[in-house]
C-alpha positions, 0 to 999 in steps of 0.5 A: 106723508109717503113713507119715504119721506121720514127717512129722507129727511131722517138722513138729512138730519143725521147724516154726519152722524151716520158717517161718523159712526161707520167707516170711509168705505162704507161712508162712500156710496151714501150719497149716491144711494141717498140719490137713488132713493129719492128718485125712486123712492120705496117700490109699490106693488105696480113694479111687477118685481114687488106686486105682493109685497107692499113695501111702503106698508111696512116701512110708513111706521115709526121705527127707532134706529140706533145712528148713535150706535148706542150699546144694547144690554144684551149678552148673547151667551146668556140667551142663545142655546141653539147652536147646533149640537155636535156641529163645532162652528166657530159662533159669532153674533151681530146684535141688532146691526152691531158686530159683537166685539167682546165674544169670539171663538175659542178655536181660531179660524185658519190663518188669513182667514178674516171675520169680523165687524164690517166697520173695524175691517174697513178700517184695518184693510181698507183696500179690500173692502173698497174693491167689493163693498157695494160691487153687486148691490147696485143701488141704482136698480133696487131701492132697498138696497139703496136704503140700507146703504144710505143706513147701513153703519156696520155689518160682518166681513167674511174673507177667505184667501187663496186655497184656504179651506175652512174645514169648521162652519161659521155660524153668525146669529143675528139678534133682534133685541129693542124695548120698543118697535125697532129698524136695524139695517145689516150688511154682510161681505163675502169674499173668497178667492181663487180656490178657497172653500168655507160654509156659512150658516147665518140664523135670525133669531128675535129676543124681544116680542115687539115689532122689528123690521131688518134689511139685510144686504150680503154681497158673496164674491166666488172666485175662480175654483172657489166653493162656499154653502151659505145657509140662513135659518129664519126663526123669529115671530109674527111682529118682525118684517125681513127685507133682504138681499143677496147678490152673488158672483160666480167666476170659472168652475166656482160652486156655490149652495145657497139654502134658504129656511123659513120656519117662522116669521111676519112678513118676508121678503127676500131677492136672490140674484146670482151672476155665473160669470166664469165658464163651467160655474155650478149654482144650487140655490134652494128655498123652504118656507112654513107659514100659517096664520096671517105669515107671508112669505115673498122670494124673488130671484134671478138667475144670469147665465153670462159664461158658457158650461155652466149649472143652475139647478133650483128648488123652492117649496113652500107649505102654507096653513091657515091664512098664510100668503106664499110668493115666488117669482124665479128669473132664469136668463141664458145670454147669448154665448153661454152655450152648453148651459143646464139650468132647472128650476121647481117650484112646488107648493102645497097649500093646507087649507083653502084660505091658504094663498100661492103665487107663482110665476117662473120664468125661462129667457133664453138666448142661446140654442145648446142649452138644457133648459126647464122649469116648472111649478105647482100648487096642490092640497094635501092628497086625500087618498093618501090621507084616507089610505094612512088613516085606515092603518091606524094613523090619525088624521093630525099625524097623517097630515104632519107626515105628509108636509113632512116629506114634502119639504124634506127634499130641500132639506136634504140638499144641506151638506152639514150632516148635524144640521140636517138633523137638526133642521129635520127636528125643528121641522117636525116640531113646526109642524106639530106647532111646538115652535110657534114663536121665537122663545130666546132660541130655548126652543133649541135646547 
């Protein structure tokens, strides 16, 4: 049996029950996600979107999923350590796919200002979420999405008003918690209007050392004027598997950072796509990756330039040892009209060993003649006479090395724009590297 099958007739099965745990807004586009899926099915490494993914692979085990939304003994508190020292966020967390109710921040978020469970949102302002829920994420075009809309019962809605600045950053920890191999299917919805300004730093953490797979979609509305950071922090261990992702709208003079760190995983896949859809929008979207063993670690992002005078600049850089596997596939397009466009992509790679693989493939579609346009990529080894020059002052071999993927990465990380994290992120980056962190301890790590 294809491993599409089990879920297909899984959703025939539970359908009503799925619906009856969730809410109206979320219960609406299921059936026709249902519809795409079974047309298209899981995509194979033929679609040259997926060629180093084999999706299939991942899902043909059987996974529990908690349809029956069951409550999981776990207190967040009791486990997570690791917020960011000295960072203030207001914390929130998502056990599995289950917004928790129970623990909120003790400083309140500005008035107007909404995060919380996807499912109570929608029922309390059912407008809103009507308006943007399932806006971005076409099911018709990616058959994970679809998936996770076919499953999907809650997730977290992050809504900021007009001209609303959120001057504290929000921190959302989603945990993996199970006894046995476990599916949770995520959602998240961001919705800042006209003006408003919030940053958002979501981390994945796993509690339990059993096998996880998570799909995670997040839908970010930018409107007009409108500034938002989202960070997310990849920090679980070898048996998970990650599918996410994120679409984002751009409307005129928006600015948006998107930065995305992997410092331990299984398997990863993530899709980034992002429209500029208003004059004069600015997008930096960066990516950082570490593996070793047999991790692997798949980005894929497409990058719309629709209106004219706007920004795009991306970097993506990934450090790979051992057996560890690295893709990268990044899509710029300039539509016709979109005049006076800058865009930049990087993408660079280093592989420590030779069993260590990188594919990269860039890629530059370009309509339009007063454009600024480049893109490139690389895949080297540690330098040997720099390594040879740092040994003959005394540094050893190890040390010379650590200090050299080090630096490489750091230009990803200095685009953070939160000061405490960036220390932060640099400290947890140093003890990857030394092998210190080489697996999720409960967030103890983080003490």
């Amino acid at each position: 049996m294809k491993a599409e099958q089990q879920y297909i007739d899984l959703f025939t099965d539970c359908e009503a029950m799925i619906c009856r745990h969730s809410a109206e807004a979320l219960n609406a586009p299921r059936a026709k996600a249902f519809a795409d899926f079974q047309r298209t099915g899981f995509p194979t490494r033929k679609q040259e979107r997926y060629r180093y993914t084999d999706v299939g692979k991942y899902f043909a085990p059987d996974y529990g999923l908690n349809l029956n939304r069951l409550a999981f003994p776990a207190n967040p508190y009791d486990v997570f350590k690791c917020d960011v020292p000295n960072m203030s966020t207001a914390l929130y967390f998502v056990v599995n796919d289950s917004f928790c109710q129970t623990i909120h921040p003790a400083a309140p978020l500005p008035e107007g200002v909404l995060f919380g469970s996807l499912k109570e949102m929608s029922e309390r302002y059912p407008e809103v979420i009507r308006k943007h829920y399932g806006r971005l994420a076409d099911t018709s075009k990616d058959a994970l999405t679809a998936f996770n809309t076919m499953f999907a019962q809650d997730g977290v809605l992050m809504y900021v008003p007009r001209n609303t600045v959120v001057e504290r950053p929000i921190q959302l920890v989603n945990m993996l918690r199970a006894d046995v191999s476990f599916m949770a299917n995520r959602r998240i919805l961001v919705i800042l209007e006209d003006g408003a300004q919030a940053k958002l730093l979501v981390c994945d953490h796993a509690m339990d050392d059993v096998n996880f797979l998570s799909t995670q979609v997040i839908e970010v509305f930018a409107g007009a004027g409108a500034s938002f950071d989202l960070y997310e922090l990849e920090e679980t261990h070898n048996s998970t598997v990650r599918f996410s992702n994120l679409y984002v709208d751009q409307q005129a003079d928006s600015r948006v950072l998107l930065n995305g760190m992997t410092l331990h995983n299984g398997t990863t896949r993530n899709t980034t796509e992002v429209t500029l859809s208003g004059k004069g929008a600015q997008l930096s979207l960066c990516g950082m990756a570490i593996a070793d063993k047999n991790e692997q670690i798949d980005n894929h992002t497409f990058i719309d330039h629709k209106a004219p005078g706007c920004t795009s600049n991306e970097l993506f850089k990934y450090v790979l040892d051992d057996q560890a596997t690295g893709a990268f596939a990044g899509k710029i397009l300039v539509r016709e009209g979109a005049q006076q466009t800058s865009a930049r992509q990087t993408n660079r790679n280093l592989c420590a060993t030779r069993e260590a693989h990188m594919y990269t493939q860039p890629q530059l579609e370009i309509y339009a003649d007063d454009v600024k346009c480049s893109h490139g990529a690389t895949v080297g080894q540690l330098d040997e006479a720099a390594l040879f020059y740092m040994q003959q002052r005394g540094i050893s071999l190890k040390e010379a090395r650590l200090l050299l993927m080090f630096a490489f990465v750091n230009e990803v990380i200095d685009n953070i724009q939160i000061d405490v994290l960036k220390d932060r992120l640099h400290h947890l980056v140093e003890k990857r590297f030394r092998g210190e962190l080489n697996k999720c301890q409960g967030c103890a790590i983080c003490k």
